[in-house]
C-alpha positions as CSV (number, residue, x, y, z in Angstrom):
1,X,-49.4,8.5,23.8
2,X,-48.2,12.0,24.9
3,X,-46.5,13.9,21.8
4,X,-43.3,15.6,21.8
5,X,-45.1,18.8,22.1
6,X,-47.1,17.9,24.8
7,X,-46.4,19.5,28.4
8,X,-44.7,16.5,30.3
9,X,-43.1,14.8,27.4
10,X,-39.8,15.3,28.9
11,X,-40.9,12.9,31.5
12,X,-42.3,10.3,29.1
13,X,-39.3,10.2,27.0
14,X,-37.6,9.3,30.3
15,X,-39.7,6.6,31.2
16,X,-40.1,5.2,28.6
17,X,-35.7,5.0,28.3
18,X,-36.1,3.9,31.9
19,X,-38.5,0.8,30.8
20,X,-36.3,-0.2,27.3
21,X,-33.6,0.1,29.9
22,X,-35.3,-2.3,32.3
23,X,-36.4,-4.7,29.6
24,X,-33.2,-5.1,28.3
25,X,-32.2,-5.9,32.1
26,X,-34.7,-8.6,32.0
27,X,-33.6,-10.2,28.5
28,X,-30.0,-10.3,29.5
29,X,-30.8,-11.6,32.7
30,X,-33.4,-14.2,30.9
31,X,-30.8,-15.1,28.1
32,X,-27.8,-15.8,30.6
33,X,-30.0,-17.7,32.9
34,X,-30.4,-20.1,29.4
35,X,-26.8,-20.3,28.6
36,X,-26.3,-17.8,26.0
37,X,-23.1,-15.8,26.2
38,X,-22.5,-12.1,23.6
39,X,-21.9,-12.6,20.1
40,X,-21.9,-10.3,17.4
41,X,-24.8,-12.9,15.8
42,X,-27.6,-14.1,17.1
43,X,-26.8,-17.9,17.1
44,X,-29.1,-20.8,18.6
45,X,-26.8,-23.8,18.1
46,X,-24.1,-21.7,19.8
47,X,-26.1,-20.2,22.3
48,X,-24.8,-16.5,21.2
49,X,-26.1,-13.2,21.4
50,X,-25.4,-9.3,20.7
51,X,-28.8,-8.4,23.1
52,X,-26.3,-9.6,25.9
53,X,-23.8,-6.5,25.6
54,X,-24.4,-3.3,28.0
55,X,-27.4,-0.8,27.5
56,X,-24.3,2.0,26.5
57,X,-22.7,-0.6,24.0
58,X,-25.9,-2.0,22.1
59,X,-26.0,-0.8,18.3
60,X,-29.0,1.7,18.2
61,X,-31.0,-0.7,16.1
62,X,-31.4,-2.9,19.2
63,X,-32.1,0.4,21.1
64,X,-34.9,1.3,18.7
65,X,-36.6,-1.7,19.0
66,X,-36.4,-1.8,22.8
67,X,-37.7,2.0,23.1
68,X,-40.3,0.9,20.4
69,X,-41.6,-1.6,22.8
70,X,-41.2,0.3,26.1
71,X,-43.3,3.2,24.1
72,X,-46.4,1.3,23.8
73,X,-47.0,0.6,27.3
74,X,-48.1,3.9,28.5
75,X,-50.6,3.2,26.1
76,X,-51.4,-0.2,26.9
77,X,-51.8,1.3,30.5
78,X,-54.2,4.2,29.6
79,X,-56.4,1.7,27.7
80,X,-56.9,-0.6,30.5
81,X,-58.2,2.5,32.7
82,X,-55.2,2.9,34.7
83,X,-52.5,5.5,34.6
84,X,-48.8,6.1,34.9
85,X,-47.9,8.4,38.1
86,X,-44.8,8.8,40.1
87,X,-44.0,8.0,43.3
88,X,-42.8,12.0,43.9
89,X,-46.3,12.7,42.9
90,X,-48.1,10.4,44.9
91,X,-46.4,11.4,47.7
92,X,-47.1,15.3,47.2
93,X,-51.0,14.1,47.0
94,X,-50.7,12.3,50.5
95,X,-51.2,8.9,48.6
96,X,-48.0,7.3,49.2
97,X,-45.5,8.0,52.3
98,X,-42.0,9.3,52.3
99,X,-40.1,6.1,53.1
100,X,-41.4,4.9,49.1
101,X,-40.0,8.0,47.7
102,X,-37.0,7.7,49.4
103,X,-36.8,4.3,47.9
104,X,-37.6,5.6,44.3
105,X,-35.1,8.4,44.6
106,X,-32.1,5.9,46.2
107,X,-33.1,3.5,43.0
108,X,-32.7,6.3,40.5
């Protein structure tokens, strides 16, 4: 993965806060979808959960661990021979028309 360092890291750092963002979407989505309400403790029986509170309000541990996991995927991505390109750049290359990046840039 791309250092700090490296030219472009700005843009990493925000995708990869974009993806922890989006996963965390998904969980809560995934968790209230089962039943399971916010609790300070992760409870089964209860069906409680802190992962359900707010990107803002999470305690940075949970953070941590969702940008840990967002951070691998560039990699993942690079290892299976593809990469990671926006949709502003594909459409200054001609590969991608303007009605997708007006969509990306409505969506940001």
């Amino acid at each position: 993965m791309a250092e700090q360092s490296k030219p472009g890291s700005g843009n990493l750092n925000r995708l990869i806060q974009s993806l922890a963002v989006a996963q965390h979407n998904r969980m809560v989505r995934e968790l209230q979808a089962g039943g399971y309400k916010w609790g300070p403790k992760h409870d089964k029986t209860k069906k409680l959960s802190p992962w359900l509170a707010p990107w803002h309000s999470l305690n940075e541990q949970i953070k941590k661990e969702y940008m840990a996991q967002a951070a691998k995927i560039p990699d993942i991505v690079d290892e299976a021979g593809y990469a990671l390109v926006s949709a502003g750049a594909m459409t200054r290359l001609g590969l991608l028309g303007d009605a997708a990046e007006e969509k990306q840039t409505k969506g940001a």
